[in-house]
Backbone as CSV, one residue per row, in Angstrom:
resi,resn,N_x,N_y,N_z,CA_x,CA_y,CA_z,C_x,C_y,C_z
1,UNK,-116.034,40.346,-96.053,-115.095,41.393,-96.431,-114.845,42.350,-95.270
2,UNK,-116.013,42.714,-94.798,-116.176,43.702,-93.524,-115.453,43.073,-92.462
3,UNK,-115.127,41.767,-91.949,-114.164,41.051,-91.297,-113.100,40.878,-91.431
4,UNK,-112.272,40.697,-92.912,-111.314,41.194,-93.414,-110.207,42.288,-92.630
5,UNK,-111.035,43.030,-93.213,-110.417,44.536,-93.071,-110.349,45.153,-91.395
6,UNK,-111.429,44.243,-90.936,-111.431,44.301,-89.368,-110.393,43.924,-88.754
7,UNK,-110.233,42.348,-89.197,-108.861,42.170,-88.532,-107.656,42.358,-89.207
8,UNK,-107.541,43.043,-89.687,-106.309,43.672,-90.767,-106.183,44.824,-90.220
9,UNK,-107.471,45.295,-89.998,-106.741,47.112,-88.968,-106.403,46.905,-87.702
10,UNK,-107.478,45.630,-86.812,-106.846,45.037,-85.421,-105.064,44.889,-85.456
11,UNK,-104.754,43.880,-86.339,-103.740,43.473,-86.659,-102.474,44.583,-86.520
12,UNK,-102.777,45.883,-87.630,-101.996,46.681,-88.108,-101.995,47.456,-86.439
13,UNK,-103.151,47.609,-85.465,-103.135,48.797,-84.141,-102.086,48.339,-83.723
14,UNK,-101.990,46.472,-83.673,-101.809,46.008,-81.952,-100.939,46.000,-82.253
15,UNK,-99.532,45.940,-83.113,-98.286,46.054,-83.895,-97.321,47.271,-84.053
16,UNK,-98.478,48.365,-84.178,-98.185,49.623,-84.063,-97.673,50.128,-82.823
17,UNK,-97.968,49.829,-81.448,-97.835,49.714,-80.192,-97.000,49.017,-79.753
18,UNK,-96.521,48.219,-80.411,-95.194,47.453,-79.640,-93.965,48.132,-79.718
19,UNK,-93.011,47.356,-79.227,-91.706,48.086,-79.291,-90.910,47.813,-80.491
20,UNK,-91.097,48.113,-81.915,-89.976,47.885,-83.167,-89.119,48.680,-83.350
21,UNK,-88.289,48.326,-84.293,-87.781,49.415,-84.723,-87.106,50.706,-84.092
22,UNK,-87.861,51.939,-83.818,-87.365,53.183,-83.669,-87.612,53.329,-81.569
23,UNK,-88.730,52.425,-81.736,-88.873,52.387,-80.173,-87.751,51.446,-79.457
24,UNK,-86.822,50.959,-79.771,-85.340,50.283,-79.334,-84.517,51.202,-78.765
25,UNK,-84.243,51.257,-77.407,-83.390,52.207,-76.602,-82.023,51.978,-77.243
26,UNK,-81.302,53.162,-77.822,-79.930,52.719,-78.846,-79.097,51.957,-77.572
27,UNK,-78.150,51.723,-78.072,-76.772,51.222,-77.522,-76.071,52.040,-76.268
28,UNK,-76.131,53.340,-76.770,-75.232,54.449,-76.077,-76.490,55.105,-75.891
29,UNK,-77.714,54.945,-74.749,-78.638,55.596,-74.278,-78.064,56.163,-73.361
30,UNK,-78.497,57.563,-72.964,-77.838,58.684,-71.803,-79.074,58.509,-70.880
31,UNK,-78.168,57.649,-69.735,-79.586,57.482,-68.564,-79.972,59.060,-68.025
32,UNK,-81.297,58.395,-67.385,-82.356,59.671,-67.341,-81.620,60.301,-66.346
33,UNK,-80.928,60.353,-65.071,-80.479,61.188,-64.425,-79.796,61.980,-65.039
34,UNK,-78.438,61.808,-65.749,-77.723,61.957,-66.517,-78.305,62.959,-67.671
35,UNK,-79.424,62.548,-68.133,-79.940,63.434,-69.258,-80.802,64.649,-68.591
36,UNK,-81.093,64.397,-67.593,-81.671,65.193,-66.236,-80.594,66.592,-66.362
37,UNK,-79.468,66.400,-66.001,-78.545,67.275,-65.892,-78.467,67.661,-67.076
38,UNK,-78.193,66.992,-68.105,-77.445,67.919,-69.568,-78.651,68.771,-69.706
39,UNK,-80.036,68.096,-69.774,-81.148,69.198,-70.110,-80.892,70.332,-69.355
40,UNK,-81.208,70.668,-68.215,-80.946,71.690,-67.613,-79.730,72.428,-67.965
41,UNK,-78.650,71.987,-68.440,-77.498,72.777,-68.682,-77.785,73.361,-70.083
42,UNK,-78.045,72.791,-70.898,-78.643,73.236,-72.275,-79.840,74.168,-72.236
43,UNK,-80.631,74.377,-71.544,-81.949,74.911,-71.307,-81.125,76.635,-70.702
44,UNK,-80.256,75.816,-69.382,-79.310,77.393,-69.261,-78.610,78.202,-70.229
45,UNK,-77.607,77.146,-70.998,-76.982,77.966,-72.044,-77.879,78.536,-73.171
46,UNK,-78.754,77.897,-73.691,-79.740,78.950,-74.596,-80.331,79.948,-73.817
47,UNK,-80.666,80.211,-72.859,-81.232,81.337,-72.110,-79.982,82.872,-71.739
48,UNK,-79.009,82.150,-71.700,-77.520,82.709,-71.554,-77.905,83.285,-72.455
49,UNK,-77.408,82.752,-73.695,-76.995,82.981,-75.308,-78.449,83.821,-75.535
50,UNK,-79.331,83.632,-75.400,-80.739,84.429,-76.080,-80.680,85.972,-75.125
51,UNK,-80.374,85.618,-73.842,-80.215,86.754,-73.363,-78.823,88.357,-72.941
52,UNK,-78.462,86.867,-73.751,-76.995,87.536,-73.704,-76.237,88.148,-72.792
53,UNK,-76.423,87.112,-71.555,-76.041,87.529,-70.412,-73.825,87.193,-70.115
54,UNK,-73.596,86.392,-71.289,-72.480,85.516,-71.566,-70.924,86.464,-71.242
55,UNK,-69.858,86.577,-70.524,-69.074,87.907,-69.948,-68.392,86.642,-71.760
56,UNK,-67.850,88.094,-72.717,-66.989,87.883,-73.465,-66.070,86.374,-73.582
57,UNK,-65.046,86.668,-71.867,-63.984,85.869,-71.827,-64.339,84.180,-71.603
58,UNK,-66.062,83.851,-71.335,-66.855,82.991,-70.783,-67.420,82.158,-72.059
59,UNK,-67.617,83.311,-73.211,-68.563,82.385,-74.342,-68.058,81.291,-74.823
60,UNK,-66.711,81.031,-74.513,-66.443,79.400,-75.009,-67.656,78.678,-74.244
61,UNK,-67.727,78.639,-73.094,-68.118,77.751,-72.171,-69.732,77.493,-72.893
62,UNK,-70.327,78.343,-73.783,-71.802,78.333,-74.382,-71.808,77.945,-75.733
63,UNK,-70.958,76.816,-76.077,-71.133,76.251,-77.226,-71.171,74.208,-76.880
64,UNK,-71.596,73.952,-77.510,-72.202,72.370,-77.524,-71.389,71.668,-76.966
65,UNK,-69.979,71.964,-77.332,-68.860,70.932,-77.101,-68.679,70.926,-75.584
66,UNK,-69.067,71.966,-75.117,-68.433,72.132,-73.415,-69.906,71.153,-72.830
67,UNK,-70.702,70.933,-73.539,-71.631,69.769,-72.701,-71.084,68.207,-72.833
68,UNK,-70.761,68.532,-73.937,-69.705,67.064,-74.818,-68.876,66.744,-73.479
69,UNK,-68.123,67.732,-73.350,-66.714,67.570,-72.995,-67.271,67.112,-71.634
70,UNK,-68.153,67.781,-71.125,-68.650,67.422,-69.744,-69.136,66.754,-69.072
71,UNK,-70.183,66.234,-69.969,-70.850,64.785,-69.794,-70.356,63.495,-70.218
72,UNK,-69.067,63.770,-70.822,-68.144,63.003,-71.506,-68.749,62.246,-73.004
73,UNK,-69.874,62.783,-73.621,-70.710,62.506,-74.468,-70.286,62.963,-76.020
74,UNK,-70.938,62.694,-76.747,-70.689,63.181,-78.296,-72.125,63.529,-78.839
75,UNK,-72.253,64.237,-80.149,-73.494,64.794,-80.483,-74.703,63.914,-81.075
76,UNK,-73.593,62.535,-81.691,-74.805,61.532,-82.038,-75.197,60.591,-80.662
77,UNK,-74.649,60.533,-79.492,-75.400,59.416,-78.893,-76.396,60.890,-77.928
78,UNK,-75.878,61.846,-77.557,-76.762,62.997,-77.186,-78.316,62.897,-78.613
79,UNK,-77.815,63.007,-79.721,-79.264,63.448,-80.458,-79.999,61.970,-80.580
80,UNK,-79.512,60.465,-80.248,-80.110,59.360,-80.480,-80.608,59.224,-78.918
81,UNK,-79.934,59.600,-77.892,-81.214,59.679,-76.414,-82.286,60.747,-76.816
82,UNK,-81.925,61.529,-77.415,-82.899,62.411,-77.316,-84.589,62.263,-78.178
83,UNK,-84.047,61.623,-79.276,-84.891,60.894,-80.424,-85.652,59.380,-79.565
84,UNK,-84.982,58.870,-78.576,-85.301,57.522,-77.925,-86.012,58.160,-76.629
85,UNK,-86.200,59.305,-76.233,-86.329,59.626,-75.092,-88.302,60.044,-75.565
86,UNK,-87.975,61.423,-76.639,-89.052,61.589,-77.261,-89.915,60.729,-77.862
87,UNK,-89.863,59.788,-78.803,-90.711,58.775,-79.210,-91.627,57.870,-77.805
88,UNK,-90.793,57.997,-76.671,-91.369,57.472,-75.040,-91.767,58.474,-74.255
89,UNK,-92.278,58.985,-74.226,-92.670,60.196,-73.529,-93.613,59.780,-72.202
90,UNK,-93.228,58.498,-71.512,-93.370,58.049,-69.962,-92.368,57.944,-69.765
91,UNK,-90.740,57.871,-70.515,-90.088,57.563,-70.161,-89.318,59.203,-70.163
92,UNK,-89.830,60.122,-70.912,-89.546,61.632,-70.658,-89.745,62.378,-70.308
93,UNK,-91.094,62.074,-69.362,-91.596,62.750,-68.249,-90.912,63.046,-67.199
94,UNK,-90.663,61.926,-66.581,-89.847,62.025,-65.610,-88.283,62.801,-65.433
95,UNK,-87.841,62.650,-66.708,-86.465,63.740,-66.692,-86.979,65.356,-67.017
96,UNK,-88.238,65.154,-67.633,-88.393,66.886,-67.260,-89.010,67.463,-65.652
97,UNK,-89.575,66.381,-65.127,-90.214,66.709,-63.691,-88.248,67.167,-62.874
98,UNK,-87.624,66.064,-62.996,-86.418,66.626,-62.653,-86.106,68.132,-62.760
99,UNK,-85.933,67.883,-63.807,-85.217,69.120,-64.610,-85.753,70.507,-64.441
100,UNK,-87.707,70.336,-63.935,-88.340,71.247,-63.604,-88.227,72.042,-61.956
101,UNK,-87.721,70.425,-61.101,-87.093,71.065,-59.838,-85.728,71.882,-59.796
102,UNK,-84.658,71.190,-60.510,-83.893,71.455,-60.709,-83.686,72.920,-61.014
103,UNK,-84.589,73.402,-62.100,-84.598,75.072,-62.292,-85.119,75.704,-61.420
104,UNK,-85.842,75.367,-60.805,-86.843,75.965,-59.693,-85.801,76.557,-58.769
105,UNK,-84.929,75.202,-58.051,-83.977,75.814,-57.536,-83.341,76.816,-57.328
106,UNK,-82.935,76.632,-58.576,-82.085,77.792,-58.978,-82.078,78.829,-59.349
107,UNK,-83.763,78.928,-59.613,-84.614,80.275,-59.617,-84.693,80.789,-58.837
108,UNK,-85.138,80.063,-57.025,-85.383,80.174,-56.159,-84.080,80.543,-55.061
109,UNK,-82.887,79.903,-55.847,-81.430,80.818,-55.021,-81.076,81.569,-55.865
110,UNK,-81.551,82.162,-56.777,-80.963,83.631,-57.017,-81.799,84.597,-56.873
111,UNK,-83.156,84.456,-56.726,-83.968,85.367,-55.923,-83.816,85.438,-54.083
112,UNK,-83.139,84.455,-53.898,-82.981,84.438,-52.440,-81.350,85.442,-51.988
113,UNK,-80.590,85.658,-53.492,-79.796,86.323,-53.466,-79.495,87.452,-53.758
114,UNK,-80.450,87.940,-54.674,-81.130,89.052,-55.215,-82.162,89.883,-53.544
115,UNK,-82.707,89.230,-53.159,-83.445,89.657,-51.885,-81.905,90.331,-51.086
116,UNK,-81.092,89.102,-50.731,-79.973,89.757,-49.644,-79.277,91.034,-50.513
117,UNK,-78.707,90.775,-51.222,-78.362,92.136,-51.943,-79.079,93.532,-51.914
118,UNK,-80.222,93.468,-52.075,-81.176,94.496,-51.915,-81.567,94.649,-50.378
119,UNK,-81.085,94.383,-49.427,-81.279,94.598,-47.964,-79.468,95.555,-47.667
């Protein structure tokens, strides 16, 4: 019995670990460079919007569609990379290591612009 159930939970691990189902990269996957960029642009516009840094005549530009429009994307193949990206998280590492230079950057030239201003 104790053998049974042994290889019935073996069975059920090594199955669990493969690629079925939900682990299937969809159809319309947003490659990682690509998703590299939208993250960072999304990561900006909520920081915009939370901080409310947004000039009036500009806040179109801080709603979903202007990433749509930009990446030439729509909201279900954006939320099905994002669902395919998360469930792989070796395969979502790497677009946040991006995405982590990427801000750095840009942290790093507006303090470099913030410095000249203040001279």
């Amino acid at each position: 019995m104790i053998i049974k159930k042994s290889i019935f939970l073996l069975f059920i691990f090594i199955f669990s670990c493969s690629e079925i189902g939900y682990n299937k990269p969809p159809k319309n996957l947003i490659p990682p460079e690509q998703m590299s960029f939208i993250m960072v642009d999304i990561i900006l516009m909520k920081n915009i919007i939370r901080d409310q840094y947004a000039i009036k005549e500009k806040q179109m530009m801080m709603e979903p569609q202007y990433i749509y429009n930009k990446y030439n994307i729509d909201s279900t193949q954006l939320a099905s990379s994002q669902n395919y990206y998360a469930q792989n998280p070796k395969k979502y590492a790497p677009i946040f290591k991006v995405v982590q230079e990427q801000l750095k950057k840009l942290r790093d030239s507006v303090q470099e612009e913030l410095r000249a201003v203040e001279k």
